[in-house]
C-alpha atoms as one frame of an Amber mdcrd trajectory, in Angstrom:
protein
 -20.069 131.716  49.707 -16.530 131.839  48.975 -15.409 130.126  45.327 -12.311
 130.670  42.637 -12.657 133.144  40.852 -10.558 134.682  37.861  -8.098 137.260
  38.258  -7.952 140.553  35.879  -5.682 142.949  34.602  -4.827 145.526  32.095
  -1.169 145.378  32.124  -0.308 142.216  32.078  -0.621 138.945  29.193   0.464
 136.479  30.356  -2.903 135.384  33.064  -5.649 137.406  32.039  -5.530 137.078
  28.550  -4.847 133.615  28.750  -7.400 133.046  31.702  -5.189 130.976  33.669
  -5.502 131.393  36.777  -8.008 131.208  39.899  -7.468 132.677  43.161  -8.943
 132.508  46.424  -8.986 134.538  49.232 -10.846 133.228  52.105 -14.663 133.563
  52.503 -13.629 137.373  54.450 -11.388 138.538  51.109  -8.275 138.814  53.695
  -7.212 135.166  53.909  -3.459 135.924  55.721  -2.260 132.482  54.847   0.280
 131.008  56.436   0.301 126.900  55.826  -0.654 124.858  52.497  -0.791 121.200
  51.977  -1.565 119.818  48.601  -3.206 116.690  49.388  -3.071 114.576  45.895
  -4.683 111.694  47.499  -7.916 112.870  48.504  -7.623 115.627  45.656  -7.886
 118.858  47.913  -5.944 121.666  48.883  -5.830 122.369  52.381  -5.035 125.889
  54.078  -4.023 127.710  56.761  -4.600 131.245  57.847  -5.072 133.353  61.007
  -7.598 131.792  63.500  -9.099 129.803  60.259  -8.687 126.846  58.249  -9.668
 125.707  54.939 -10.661 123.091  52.640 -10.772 123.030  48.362 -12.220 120.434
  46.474  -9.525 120.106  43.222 -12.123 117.690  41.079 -15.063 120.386  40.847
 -17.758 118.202  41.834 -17.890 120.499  44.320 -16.752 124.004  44.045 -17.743
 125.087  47.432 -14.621 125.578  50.275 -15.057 124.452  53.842 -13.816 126.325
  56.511 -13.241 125.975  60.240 -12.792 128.880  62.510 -10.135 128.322  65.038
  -8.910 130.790  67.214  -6.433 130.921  70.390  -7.841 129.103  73.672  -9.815
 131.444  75.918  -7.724 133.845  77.886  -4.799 132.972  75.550  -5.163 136.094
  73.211  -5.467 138.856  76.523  -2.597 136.955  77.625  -0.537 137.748  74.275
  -1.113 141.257  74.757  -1.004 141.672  78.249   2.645 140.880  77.495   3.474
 143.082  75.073   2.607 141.798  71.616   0.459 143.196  69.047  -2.966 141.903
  68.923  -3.684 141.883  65.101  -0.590 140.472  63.722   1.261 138.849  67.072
  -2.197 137.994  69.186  -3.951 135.216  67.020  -4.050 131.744  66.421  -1.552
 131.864  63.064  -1.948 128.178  61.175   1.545 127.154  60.517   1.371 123.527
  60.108  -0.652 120.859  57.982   0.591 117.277  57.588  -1.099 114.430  56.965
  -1.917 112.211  59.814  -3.420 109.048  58.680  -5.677 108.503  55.781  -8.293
 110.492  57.409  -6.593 113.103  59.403  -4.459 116.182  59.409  -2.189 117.086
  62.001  -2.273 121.132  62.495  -0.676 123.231  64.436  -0.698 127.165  65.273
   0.791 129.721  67.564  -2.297 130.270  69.677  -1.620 133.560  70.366   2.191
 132.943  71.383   1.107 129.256  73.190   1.189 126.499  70.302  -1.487 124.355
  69.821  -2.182 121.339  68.122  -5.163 119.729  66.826  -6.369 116.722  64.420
  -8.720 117.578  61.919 -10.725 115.158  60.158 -11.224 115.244  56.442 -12.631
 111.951  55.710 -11.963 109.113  53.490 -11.329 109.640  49.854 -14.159 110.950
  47.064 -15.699 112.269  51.019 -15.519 116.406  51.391 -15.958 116.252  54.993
 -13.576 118.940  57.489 -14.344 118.628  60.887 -12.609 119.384  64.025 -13.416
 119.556  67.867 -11.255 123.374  68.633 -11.610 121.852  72.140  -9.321 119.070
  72.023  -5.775 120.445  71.647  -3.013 119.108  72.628   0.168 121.693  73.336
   1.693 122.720  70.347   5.658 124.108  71.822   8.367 122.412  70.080   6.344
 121.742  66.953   5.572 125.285  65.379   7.176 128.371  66.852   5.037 130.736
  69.334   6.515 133.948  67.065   4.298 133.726  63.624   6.614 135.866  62.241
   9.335 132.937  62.814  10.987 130.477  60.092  10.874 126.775  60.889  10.878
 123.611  59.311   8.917 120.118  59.712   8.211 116.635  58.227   6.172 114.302
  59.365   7.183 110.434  58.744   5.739 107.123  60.728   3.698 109.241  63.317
   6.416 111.552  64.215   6.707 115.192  63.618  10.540 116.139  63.310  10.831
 119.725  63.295  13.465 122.914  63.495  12.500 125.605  65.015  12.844 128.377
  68.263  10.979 127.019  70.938  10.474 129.459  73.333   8.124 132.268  73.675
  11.521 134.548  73.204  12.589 133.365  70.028  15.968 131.881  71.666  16.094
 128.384  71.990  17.079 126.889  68.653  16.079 123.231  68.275  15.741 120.178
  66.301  12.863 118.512  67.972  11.328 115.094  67.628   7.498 114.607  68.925
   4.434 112.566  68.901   4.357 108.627  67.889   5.077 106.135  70.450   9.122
 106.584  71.452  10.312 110.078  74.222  10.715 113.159  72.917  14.033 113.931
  71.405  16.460 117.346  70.890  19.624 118.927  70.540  21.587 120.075  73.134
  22.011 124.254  74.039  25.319 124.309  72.258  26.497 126.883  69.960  28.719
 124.076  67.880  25.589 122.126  67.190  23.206 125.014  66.253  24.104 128.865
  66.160  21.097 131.631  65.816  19.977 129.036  63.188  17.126 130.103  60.875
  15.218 126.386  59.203  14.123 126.387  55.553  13.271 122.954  54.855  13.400
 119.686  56.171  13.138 115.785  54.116  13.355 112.043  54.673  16.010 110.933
  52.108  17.125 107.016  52.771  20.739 105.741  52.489  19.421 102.702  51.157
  16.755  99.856  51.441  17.564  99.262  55.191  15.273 101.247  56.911  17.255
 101.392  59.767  19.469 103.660  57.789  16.980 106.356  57.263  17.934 109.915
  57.999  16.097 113.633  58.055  17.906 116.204  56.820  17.701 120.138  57.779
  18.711 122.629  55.322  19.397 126.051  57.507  21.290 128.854  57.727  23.328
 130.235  60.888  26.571 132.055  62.242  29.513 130.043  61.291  31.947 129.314
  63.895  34.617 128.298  61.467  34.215 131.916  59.300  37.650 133.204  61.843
  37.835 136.578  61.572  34.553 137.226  59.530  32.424 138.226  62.936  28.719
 137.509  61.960  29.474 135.304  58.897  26.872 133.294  57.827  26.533 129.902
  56.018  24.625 127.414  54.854  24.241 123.973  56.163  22.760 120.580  56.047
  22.557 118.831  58.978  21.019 115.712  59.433  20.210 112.725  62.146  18.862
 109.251  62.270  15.424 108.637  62.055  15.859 105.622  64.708  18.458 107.860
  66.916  17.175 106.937  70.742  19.779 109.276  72.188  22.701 108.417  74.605
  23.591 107.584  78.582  23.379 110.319  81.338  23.464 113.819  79.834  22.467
 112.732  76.360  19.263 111.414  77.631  16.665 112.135  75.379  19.476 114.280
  73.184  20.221 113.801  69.250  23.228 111.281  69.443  23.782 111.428  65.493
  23.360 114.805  64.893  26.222 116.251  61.724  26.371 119.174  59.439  27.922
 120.371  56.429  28.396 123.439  54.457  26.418 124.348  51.182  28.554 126.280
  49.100  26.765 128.423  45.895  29.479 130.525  44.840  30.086 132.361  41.696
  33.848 131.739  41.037  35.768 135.481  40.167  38.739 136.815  39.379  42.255
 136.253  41.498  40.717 133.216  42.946  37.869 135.342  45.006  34.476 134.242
  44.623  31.261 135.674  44.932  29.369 134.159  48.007  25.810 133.759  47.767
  25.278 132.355  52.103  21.251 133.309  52.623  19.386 130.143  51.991  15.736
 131.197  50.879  14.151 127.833  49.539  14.749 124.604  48.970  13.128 121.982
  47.263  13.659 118.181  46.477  13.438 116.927  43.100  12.568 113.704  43.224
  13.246 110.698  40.426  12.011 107.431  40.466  15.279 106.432  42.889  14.057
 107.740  46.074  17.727 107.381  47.841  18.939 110.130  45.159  17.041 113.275
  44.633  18.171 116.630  43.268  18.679 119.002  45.526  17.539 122.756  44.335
  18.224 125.540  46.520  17.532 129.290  46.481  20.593 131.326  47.910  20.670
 135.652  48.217  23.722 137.437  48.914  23.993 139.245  52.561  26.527 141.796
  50.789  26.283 145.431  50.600  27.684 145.794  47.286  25.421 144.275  45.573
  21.943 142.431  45.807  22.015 138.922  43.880  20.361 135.410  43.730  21.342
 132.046  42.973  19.523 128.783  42.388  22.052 126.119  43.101  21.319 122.317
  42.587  23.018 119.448  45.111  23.364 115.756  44.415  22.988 113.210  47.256
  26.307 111.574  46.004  27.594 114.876  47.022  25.964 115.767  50.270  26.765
 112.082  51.827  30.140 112.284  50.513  30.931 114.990  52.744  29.343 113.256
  55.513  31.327 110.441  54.969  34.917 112.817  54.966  36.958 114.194  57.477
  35.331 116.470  60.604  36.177 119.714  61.068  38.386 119.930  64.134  39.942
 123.422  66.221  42.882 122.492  68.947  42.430 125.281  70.778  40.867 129.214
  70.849  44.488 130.416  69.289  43.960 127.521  66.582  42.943 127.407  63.031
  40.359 125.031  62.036  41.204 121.996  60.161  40.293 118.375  59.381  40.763
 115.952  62.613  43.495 113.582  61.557  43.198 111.586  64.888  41.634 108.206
  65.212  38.089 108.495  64.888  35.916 105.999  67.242  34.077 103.188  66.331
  31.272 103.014  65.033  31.709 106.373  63.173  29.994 109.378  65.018  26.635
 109.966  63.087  25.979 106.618  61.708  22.992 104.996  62.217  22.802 101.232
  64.419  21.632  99.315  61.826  23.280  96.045  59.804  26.172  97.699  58.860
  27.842  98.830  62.013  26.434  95.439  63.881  29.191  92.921  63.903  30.423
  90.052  65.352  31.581  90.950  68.956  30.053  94.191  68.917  26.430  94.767
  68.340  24.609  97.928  68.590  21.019  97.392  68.384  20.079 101.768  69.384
  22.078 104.705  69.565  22.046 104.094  73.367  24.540 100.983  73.260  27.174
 103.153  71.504  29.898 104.020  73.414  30.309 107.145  75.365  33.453 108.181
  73.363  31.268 108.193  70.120  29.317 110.155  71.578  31.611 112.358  73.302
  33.310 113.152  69.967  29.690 113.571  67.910  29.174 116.490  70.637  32.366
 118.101  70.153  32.401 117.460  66.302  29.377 118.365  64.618  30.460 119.875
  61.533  32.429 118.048  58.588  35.677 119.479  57.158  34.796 119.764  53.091
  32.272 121.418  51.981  29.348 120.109  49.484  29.520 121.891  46.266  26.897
 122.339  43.499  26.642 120.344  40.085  29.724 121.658  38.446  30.687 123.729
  41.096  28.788 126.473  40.136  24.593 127.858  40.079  22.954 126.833  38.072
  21.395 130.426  37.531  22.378 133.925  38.949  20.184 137.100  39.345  21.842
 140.542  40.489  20.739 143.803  41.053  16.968 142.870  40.074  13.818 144.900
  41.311  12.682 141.833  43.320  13.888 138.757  45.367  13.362 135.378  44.768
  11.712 133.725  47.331  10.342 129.762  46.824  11.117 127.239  43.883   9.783
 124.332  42.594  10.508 122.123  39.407   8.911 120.150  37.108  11.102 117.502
  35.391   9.377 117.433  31.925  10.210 115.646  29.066  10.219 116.532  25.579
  10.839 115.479  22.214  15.333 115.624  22.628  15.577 114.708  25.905  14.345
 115.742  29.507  14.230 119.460  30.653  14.002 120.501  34.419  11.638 123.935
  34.444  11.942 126.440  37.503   8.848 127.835  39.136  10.327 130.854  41.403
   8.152 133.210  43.167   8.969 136.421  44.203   8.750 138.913  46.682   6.220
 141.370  44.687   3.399 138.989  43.444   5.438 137.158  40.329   6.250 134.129
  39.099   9.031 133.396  36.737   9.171 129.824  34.544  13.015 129.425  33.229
  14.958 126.889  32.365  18.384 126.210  31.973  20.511 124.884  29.199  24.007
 123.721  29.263  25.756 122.969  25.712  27.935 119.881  25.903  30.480 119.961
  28.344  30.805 124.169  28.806  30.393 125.271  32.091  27.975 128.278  30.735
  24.143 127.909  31.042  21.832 129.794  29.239  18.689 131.257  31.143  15.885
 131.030  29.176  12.759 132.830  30.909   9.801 131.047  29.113   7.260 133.531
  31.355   6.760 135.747  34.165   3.711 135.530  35.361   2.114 138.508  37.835
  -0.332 135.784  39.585  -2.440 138.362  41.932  -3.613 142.011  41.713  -1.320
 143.418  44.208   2.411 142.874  45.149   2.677 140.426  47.491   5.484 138.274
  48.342   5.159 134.462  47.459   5.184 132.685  50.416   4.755 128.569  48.729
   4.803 126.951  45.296   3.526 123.346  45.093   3.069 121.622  41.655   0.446
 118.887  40.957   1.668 116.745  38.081  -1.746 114.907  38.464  -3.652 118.181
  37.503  -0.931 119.752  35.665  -1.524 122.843  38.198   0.462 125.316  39.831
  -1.039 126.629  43.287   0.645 129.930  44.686   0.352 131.030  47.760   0.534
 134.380  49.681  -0.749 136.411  52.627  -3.699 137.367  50.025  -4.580 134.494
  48.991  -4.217 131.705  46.833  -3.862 130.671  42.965  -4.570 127.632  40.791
  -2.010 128.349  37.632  -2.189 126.113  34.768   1.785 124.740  33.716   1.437
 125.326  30.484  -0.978 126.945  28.053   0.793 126.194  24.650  -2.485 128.362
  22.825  -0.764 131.299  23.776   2.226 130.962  21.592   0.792 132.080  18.818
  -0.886 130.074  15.660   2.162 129.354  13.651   5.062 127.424  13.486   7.893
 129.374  13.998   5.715 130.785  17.222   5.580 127.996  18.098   8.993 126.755
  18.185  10.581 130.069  19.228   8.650 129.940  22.896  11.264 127.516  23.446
   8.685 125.400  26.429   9.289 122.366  26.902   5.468 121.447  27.293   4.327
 122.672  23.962   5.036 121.588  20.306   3.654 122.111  16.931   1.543 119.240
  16.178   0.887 120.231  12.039  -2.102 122.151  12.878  -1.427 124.390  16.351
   1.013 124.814  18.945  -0.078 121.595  21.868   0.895 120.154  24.970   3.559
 117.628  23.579   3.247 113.973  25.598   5.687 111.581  24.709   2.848 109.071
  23.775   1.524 111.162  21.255   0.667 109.065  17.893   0.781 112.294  15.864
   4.114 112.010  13.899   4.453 115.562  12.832   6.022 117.365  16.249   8.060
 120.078  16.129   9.998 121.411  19.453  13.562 123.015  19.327  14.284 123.732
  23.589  17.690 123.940  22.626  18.407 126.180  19.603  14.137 127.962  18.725
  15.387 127.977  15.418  11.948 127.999  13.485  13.938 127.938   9.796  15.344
 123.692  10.775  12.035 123.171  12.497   9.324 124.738   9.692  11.108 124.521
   7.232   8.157 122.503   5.353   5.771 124.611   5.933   5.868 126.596   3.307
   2.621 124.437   2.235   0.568 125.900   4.776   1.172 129.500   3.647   3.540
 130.458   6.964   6.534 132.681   5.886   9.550 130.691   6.183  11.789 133.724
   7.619  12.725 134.089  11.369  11.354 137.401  10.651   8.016 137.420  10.260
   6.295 141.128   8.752   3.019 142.062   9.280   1.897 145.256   6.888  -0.726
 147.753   8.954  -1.860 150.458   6.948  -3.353 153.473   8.344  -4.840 156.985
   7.580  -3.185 160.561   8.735  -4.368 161.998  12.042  -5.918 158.920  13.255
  -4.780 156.416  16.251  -4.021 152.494  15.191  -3.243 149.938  17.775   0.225
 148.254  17.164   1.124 144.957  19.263   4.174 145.363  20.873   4.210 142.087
  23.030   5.422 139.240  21.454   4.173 136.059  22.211   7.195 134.390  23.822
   9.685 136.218  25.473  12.449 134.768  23.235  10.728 137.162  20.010  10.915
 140.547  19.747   8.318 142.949  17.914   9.753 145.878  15.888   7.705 148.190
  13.938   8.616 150.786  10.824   7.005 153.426   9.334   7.393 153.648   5.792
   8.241 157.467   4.302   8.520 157.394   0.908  11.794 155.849   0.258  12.588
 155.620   3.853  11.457 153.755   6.779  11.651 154.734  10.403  11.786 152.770
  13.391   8.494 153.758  15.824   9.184 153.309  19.631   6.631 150.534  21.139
   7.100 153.005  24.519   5.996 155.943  22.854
């Protein structure tokens, strides 16, 4: 019987030592996961893998997983190999999509051995640990996960429909921004290369306008070849694209086609000298920080370079102001092949190509109650204007942190908005490509454009390097769950023990979550009745913040010595990791009236 289980290792702090973490690997030790869905509600993690499914109680009533074996339909897998793919990693039935249904159901999906498939699974009502499915009744899966498993897409689910971008063919060629299920006709794109070009989907999220509903929207954050880029053959960008969530499509050839469908740039750029900046185009993750305005999340993105100079990262952050600002702007317009682009500066039809029909464009005389009332030259010009002339820039026009020439890549982030004793702090899970995890923040001083990384841990969450393939946070639990093709962890945000049993320690870990209560270093909560807190995020100067303790015996110092006396010819054991990764540990040897410095690498 499969359970969590702790993790160990010799070389690194940071989860053993602290015994953080709990992994799991399937009830075979080989879980190749490829879908998670943190389900909050009924307090379970659900997971995806190839030919299997899973389900983890998060309470601990009930440690045991449940799992449901689900492989390709019959014939399906001889098929996949009869036609050339490879029947371990190609051949299979490769989970790549969990949503949530109903109160009771999941919607999943897998590539069925390179023909989709689709399937509800029922896991019960809440406090219930029931996962049952009939691997019978499927329903075909094409347009809602790719057949490829080795292909990116991107999906939410919202009111019973599945919106989704994605290649939906068993070649890997027909790039599409699909609408399925629920009660209204299947919607898409059109084949054109201005709409979507070799497009590769990250992420995908309902973000309203406002409190008519009618005004709701999906956006797509992808990557593809730029049309605009001129010369630059093979450029690639970053975009956000987006449609209305009641778009019905148009007359005639836009039958069942995406009638509202715009884009934008994202620009993370590093600005350089003579005016040339530093590009960073590859969009690797993206995720939505939400507040308690749901029309106006922060928007934090993961960007890599594609240059061969140089190998760098970016995390970038996006406000909604921003993004619909740039919707609302000029569209990018090109007369002719011999043209350069530019903004169209010609009358622009009524009402305004990519607007929803809602309140605001019905008015007196001219009511638009769907997409299909609007008139064909709206229409026309969406189709031959899908991209907007300015692009959106990041929070003061620059990232918000920047990695180069580092032994790794980052892959997935996630933040946690967490609030401390002067003033909120937003802290950065990333995951990597080989297995790690890094918490930073990032600090801005007034109004200075500089930020200052601050890399509270990096965590090596499994045995082996693997890349991180999904970060989700549960505020609820206070939990981290990782995921990769190995498996996946349980990490705990914050363990504020592990700072160390002073003071200063305390305060020079710089983490938001923790504080020094009087007694130990603690998870600080705002509606904490002990008066005696002491955090410095800002400055970890432990001589302001400790200052007072002198009562308790702690040395006052930023320096703290420790005296370890030993005999001739015989080994003692020296601590060379310090307890935050803002402290450093140097040790001397006295020699008579000299002292040496001893290397903590020899």
């Amino acid at each position: 019987m499969a359970q969590w289980s702790a993790g160990h290792s010799k070389n690194r702090r940071y989860l053993v030592a602290t015994n953080r973490s709990s992994v799991f690997s399937g009830h075979h030790g080989q879980l190749s996961l490829t879908a998670v869905f943190l389900d909050e509600y009924h307090d379970r993690l659900f997971l995806g893998g190839k030919d299997v499914l899973y389900s983890l109680r998060l309470d601990n009533t009930n440690p045991d997983s449940k799992e449901i074996y689900w492989p390709p339909l019959p014939g399906n897998r001889d098929d996949c190999v009869q036609r050339g793919k490879d029947s371990q990693t190609e051949c299979a039935n490769f989970v790549r999509l969990l949503q949530p249904y109903n109160r009771t159901h999941l919607l999943a999906c897998g590539t069925g051995a390179f023909q989709p498939m689709c399937a509800f699974v029922y896991v019960g009502h809440r406090g219930e640990h029931v996962f049952t499915m009939d691997p019978t009744n499927v329903e075909n899966g094409r347009g809602k996960v790719p057949h490829d498993p080795s292909l990116p897409f991107a999906s939410t689910f919202i009111g019973g429909e599945l919106y989704t971008g994605l290649t939906a063919d068993f070649l890997g060629r027909d790039s599409v921004i699909f609408r399925s299920l629920g009660g209204r006709s299947t919607m898409r794109t059109e084949t054109d290369q201005r709409i979507l070009h070799d497009p590769k989907f990250v992420a995908a999220h309902l973000i309203p306008d406002n409190d008519d509903r009618d005004n709701d929207k999906v956006y797509f954050f992808f990557t593809e070849k730029a049309m605009e880029a001129g010369d630059r053959e093979g450029a690639i960008h970053t975009r956000v694209g987006r449609v209305c969530a009641n778009d019905a499509g148009g007359q005639r050839v836009l039958v069942n086609k995406w009638s509202t469908f715009i884009k934008a740039r994202l620009v993370c750029s590093v600005p350089g000298p003579h005016g040339i900046d530093t590009h960073f185009d590859e969009l690797e993750d993206v995720f939505l920080l939400r507040g308690k305005d749901e029309k106006n999340p922060d928007v934090y993105a993961i960007f890599s370079t594609i240059s061969n100079v140089f190998q760098g990262f970016a995390v970038c952050v996006y406000s909604m102001a921003d993004i619909r600002e740039a919707f609302n702007g000029p569209f990018a317009h090109k007369e002719g092949p011999d043209y350069q682009w530019g903004p169209y500066e010609g009358r622009v039809p009524y009402p305004r190509p990519g607007v929803c029909p809602s309140k605001i464009t019905n008015q007196p005389g001219r009511q638009f109650g769907s997409t299909k009332d609007f008139p064909d030259a709206v229409l026309q010009f969406a189709r031959g204007h899908p991209l907007m002339w300015r692009p959106v820039y990041p929070a003061m026009r620059q990232p918000l942190l920047v990695k180069a020439n580092v032994p790794y890549r980052l892959k997935q982030i996630v933040v946690d908005r967490v609030e401390a004793d002067d003033g909120q702090y937003d802290v950065m899970f990333i995951g990597t490509d080989i297995g790690t995890v890094l918490k930073v923040i990032a600090l801005r001083s007034g109004n200075s454009l500089d930020t200052e990384e601050v890399t509270l841990e990096e965590m090596q969450v499994f045995k082996v390097q693997t890349p991180i393939t999904s970060l989700d946070i549960s505020v609820k639990r206070q939990a981290l769950f990782v995921g990769s093709p190995v498996g996946v962890a349980q990490l705990r945000l914050h363990k504020c023990e592990t700072y160390g049993k002073a003071c200063a320690e305390c305060c020079l870990a710089r983490d938001p979550y923790c504080a020094w209560d009087g007694t130990s270093c603690t998870r600080y909560t705002s509606l904490s009745k002990r008066r005696f807190r002491r955090q410095d995020i800002r400055h970890g100067n432990p001589v302001l913040q400790c200052l007072d303790q002198k009562l308790s015996g702690e040395r006052l110092d930023v320096t703290e010595e420790r005296v370890v006396y030993g005999t001739e010819n015989n080994s003692t054991f020296l601590e060379c990791i310090p307890r935050s990764p803002q402290a450093t540990v140097t040790w001397l040897v006295q020699r008579e009236d000299r002292k040496e410095e001893v290397s903590c690498s020899s």
